[in-house]
Backbone as XML, in Angstrom:
<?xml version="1.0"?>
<chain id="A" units="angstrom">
  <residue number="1" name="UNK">
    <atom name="N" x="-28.013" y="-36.103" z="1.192"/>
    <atom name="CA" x="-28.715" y="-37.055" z="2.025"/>
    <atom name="C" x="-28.487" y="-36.682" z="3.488"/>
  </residue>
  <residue number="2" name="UNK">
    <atom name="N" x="-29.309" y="-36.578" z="4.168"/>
    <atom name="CA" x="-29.620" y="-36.718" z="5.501"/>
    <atom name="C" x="-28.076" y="-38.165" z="6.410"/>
  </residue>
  <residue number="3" name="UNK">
    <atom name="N" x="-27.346" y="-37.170" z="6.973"/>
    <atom name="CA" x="-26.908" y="-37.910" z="7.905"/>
    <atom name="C" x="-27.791" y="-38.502" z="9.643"/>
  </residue>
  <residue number="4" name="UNK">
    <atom name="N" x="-27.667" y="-40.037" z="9.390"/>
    <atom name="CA" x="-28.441" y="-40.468" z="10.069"/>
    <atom name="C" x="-27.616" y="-41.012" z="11.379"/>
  </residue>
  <residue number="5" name="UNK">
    <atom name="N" x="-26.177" y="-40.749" z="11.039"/>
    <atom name="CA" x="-25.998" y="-41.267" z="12.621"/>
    <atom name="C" x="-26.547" y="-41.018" z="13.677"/>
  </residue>
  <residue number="6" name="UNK">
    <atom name="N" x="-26.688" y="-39.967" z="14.451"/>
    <atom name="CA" x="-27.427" y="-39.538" z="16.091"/>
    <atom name="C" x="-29.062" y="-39.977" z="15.793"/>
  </residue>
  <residue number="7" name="UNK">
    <atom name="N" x="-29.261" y="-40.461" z="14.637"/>
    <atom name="CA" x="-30.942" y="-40.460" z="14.944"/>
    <atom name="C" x="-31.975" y="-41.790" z="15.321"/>
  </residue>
  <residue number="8" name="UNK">
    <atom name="N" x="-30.977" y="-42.543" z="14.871"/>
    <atom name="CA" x="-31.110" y="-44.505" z="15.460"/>
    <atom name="C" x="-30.313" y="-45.252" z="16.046"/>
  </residue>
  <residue number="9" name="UNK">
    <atom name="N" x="-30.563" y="-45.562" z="16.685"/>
    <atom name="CA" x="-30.293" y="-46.203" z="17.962"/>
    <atom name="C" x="-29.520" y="-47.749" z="16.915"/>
  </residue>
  <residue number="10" name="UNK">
    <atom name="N" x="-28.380" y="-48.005" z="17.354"/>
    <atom name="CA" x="-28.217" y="-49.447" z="16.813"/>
    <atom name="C" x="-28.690" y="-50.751" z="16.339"/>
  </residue>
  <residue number="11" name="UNK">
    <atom name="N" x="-30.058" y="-50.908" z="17.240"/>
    <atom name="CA" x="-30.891" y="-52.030" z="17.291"/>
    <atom name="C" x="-31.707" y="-51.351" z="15.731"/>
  </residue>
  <residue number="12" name="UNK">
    <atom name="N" x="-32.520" y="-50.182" z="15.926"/>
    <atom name="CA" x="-32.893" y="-49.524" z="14.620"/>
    <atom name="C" x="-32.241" y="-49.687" z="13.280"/>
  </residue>
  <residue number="13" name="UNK">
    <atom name="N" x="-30.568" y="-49.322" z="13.580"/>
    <atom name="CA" x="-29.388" y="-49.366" z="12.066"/>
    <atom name="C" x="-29.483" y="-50.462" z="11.621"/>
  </residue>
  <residue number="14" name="UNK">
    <atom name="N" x="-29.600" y="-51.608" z="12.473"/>
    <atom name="CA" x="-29.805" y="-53.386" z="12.170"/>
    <atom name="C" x="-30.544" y="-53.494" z="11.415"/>
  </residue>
  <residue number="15" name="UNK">
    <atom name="N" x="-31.684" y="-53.013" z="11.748"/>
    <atom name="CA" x="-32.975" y="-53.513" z="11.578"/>
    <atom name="C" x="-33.084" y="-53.248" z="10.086"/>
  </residue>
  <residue number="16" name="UNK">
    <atom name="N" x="-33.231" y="-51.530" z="10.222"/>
    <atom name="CA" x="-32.802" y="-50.884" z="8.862"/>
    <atom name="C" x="-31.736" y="-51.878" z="7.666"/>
  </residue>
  <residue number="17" name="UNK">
    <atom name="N" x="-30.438" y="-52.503" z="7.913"/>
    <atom name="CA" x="-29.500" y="-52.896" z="6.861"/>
    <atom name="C" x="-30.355" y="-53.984" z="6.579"/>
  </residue>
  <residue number="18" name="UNK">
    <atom name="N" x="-30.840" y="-54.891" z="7.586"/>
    <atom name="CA" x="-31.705" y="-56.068" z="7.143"/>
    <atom name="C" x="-32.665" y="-56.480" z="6.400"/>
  </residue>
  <residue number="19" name="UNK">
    <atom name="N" x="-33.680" y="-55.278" z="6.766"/>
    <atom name="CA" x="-34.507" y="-55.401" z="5.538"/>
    <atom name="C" x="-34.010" y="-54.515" z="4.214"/>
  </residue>
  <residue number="20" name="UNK">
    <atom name="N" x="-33.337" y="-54.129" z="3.867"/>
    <atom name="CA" x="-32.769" y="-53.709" z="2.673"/>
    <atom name="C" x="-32.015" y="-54.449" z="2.265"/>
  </residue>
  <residue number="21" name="UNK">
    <atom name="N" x="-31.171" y="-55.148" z="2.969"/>
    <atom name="CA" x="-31.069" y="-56.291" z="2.088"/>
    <atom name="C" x="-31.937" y="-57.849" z="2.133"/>
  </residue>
  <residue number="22" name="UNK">
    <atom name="N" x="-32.599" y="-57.534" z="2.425"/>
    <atom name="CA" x="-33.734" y="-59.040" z="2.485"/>
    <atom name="C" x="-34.680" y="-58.644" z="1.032"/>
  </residue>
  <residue number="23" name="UNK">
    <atom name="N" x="-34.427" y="-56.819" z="1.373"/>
    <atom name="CA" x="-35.730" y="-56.671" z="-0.351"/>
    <atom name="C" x="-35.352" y="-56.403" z="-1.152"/>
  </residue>
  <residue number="24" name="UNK">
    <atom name="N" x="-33.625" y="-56.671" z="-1.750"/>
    <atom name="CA" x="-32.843" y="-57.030" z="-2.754"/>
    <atom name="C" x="-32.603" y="-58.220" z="-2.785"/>
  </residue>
  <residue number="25" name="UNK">
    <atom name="N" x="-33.323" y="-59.310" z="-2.514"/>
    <atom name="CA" x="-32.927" y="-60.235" z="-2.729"/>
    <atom name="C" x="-31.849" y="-61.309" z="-2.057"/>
  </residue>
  <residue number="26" name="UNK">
    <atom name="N" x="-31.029" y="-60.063" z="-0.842"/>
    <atom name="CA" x="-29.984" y="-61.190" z="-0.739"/>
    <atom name="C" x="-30.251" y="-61.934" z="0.177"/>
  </residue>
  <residue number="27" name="UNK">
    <atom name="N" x="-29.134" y="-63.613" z="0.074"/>
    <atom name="CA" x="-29.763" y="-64.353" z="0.714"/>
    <atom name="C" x="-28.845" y="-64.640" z="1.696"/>
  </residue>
  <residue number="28" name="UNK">
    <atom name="N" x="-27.824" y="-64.082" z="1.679"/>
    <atom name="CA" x="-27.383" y="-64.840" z="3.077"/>
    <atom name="C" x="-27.676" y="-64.861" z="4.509"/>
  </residue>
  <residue number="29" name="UNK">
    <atom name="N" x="-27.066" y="-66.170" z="5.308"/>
    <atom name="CA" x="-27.950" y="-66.398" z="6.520"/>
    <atom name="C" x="-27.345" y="-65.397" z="7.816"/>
  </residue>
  <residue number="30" name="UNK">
    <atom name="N" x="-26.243" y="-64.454" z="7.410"/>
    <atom name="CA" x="-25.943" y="-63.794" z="8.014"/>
    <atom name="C" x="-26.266" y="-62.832" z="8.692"/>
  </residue>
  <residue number="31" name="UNK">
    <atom name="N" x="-27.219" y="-62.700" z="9.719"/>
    <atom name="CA" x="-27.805" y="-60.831" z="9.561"/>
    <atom name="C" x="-27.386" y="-59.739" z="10.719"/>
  </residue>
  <residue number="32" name="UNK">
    <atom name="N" x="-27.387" y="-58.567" z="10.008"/>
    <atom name="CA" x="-26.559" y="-57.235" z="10.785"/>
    <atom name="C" x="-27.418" y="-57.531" z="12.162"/>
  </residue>
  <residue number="33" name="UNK">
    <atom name="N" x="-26.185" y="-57.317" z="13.260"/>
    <atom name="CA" x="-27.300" y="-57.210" z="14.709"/>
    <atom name="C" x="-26.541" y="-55.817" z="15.162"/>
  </residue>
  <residue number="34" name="UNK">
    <atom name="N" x="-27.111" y="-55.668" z="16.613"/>
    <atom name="CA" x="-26.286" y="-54.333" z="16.746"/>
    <atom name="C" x="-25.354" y="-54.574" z="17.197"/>
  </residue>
  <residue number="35" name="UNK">
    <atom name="N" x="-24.461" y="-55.505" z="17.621"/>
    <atom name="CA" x="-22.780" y="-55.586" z="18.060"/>
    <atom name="C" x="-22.376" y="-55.333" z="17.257"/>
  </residue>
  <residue number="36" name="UNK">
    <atom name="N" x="-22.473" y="-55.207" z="16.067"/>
    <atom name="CA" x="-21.819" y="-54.997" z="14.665"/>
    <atom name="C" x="-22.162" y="-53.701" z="14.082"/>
  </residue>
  <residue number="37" name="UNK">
    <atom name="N" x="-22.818" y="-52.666" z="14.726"/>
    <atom name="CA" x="-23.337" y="-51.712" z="14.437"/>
    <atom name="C" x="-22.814" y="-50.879" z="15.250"/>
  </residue>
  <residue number="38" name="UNK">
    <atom name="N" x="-22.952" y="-51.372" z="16.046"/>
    <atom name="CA" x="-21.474" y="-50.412" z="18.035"/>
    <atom name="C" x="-20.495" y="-50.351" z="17.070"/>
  </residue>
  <residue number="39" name="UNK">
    <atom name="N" x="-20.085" y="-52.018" z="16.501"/>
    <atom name="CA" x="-18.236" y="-51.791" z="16.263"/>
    <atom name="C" x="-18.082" y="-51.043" z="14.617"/>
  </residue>
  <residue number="40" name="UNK">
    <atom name="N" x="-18.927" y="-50.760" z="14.259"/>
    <atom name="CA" x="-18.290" y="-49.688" z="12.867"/>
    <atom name="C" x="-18.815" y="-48.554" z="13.610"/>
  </residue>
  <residue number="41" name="UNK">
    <atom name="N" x="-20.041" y="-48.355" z="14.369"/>
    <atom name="CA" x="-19.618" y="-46.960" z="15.111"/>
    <atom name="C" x="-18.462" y="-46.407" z="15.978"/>
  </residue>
  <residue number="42" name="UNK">
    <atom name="N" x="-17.794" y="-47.313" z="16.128"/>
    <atom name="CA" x="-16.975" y="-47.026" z="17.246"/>
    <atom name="C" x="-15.283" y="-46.864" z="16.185"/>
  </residue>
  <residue number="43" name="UNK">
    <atom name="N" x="-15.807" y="-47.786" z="15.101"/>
    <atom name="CA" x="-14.347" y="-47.371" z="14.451"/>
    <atom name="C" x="-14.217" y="-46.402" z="13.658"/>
  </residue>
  <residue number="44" name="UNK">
    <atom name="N" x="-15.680" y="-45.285" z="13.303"/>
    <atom name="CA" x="-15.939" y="-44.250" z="12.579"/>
    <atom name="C" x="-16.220" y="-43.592" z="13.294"/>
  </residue>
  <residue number="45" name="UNK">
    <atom name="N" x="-15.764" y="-42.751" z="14.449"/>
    <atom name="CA" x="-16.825" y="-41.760" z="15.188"/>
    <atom name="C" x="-15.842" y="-40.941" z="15.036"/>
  </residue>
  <residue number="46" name="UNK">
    <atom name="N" x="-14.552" y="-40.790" z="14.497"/>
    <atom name="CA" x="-13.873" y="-39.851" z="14.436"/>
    <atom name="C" x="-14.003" y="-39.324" z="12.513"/>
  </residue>
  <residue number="47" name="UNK">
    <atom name="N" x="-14.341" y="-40.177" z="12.049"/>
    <atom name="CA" x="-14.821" y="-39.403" z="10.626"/>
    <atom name="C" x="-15.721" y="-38.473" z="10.493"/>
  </residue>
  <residue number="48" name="UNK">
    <atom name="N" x="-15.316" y="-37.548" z="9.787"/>
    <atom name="CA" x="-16.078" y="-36.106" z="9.613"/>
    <atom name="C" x="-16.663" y="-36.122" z="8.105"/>
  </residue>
  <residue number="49" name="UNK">
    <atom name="N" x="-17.865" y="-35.954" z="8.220"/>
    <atom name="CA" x="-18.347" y="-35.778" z="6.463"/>
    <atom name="C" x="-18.448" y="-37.212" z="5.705"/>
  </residue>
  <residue number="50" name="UNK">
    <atom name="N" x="-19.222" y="-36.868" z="4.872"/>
    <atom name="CA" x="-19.375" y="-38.591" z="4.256"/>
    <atom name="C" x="-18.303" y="-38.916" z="3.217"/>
  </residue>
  <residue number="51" name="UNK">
    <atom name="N" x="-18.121" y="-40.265" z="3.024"/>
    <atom name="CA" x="-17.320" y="-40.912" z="2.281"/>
    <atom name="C" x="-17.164" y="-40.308" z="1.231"/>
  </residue>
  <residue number="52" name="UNK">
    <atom name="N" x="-16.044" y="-40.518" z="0.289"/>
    <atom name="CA" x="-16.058" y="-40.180" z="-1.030"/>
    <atom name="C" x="-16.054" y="-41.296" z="-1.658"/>
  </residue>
  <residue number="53" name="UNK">
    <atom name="N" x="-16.441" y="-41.891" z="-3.157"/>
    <atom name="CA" x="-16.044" y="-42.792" z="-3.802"/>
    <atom name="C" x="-14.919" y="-43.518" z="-3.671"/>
  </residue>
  <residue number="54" name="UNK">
    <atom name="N" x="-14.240" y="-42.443" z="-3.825"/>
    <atom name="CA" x="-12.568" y="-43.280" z="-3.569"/>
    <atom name="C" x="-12.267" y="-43.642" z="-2.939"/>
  </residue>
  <residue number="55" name="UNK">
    <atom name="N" x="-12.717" y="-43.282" z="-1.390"/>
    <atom name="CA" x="-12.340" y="-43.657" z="-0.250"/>
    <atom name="C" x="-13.300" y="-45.004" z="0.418"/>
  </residue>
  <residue number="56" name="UNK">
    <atom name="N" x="-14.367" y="-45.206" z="-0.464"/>
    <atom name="CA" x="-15.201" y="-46.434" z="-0.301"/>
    <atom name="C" x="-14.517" y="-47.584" z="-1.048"/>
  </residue>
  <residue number="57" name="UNK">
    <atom name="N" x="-14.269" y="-47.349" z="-2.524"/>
    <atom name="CA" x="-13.384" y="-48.506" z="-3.129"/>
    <atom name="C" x="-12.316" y="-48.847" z="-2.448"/>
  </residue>
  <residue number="58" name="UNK">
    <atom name="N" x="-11.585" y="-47.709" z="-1.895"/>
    <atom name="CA" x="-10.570" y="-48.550" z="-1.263"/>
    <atom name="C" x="-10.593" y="-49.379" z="0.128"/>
  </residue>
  <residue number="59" name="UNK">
    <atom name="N" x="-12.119" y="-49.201" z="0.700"/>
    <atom name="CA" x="-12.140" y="-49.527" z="1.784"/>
    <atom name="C" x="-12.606" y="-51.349" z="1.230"/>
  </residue>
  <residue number="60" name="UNK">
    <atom name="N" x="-13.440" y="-50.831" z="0.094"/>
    <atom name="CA" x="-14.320" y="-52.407" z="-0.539"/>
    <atom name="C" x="-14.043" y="-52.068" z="-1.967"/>
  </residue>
  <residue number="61" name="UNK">
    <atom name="N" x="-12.702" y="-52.764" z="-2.149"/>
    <atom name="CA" x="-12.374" y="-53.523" z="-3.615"/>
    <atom name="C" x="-13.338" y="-54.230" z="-4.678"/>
  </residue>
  <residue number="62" name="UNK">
    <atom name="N" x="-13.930" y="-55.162" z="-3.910"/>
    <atom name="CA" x="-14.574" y="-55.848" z="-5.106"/>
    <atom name="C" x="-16.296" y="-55.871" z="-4.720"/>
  </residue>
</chain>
């Protein structure tokens, strides 16, 4: 898969998580904006290469 960090702009990444989850169904009233899109960029910009499984479960347990 295509790494998409450098290619959208935050307001875009929002936009993007929102409607993917609006067209699964989910309902909560919560929705991704881009302050929240700065702050996992900003706490991943030193990760190299994409996640592994393992390293996702342990980030999200359940």
């Amino acid at each position: 898969m295509t790494p998409y960090g450098g290619m959208l702009n935050d307001v875009e990444i929002a936009a993007v998580g929102n409607y993917i989850r609006n067209a699964f169904g989910n309902t909560v009233s919560v929705q991704l904006t881009p302050d929240m899109v700065k702050t996992v960029r900003e706490k991943t910009k030193d990760k190299q290469g994409f996640y592994t499984p393992d390293e996702l479960l342990k980030m999200h347990p359940n």
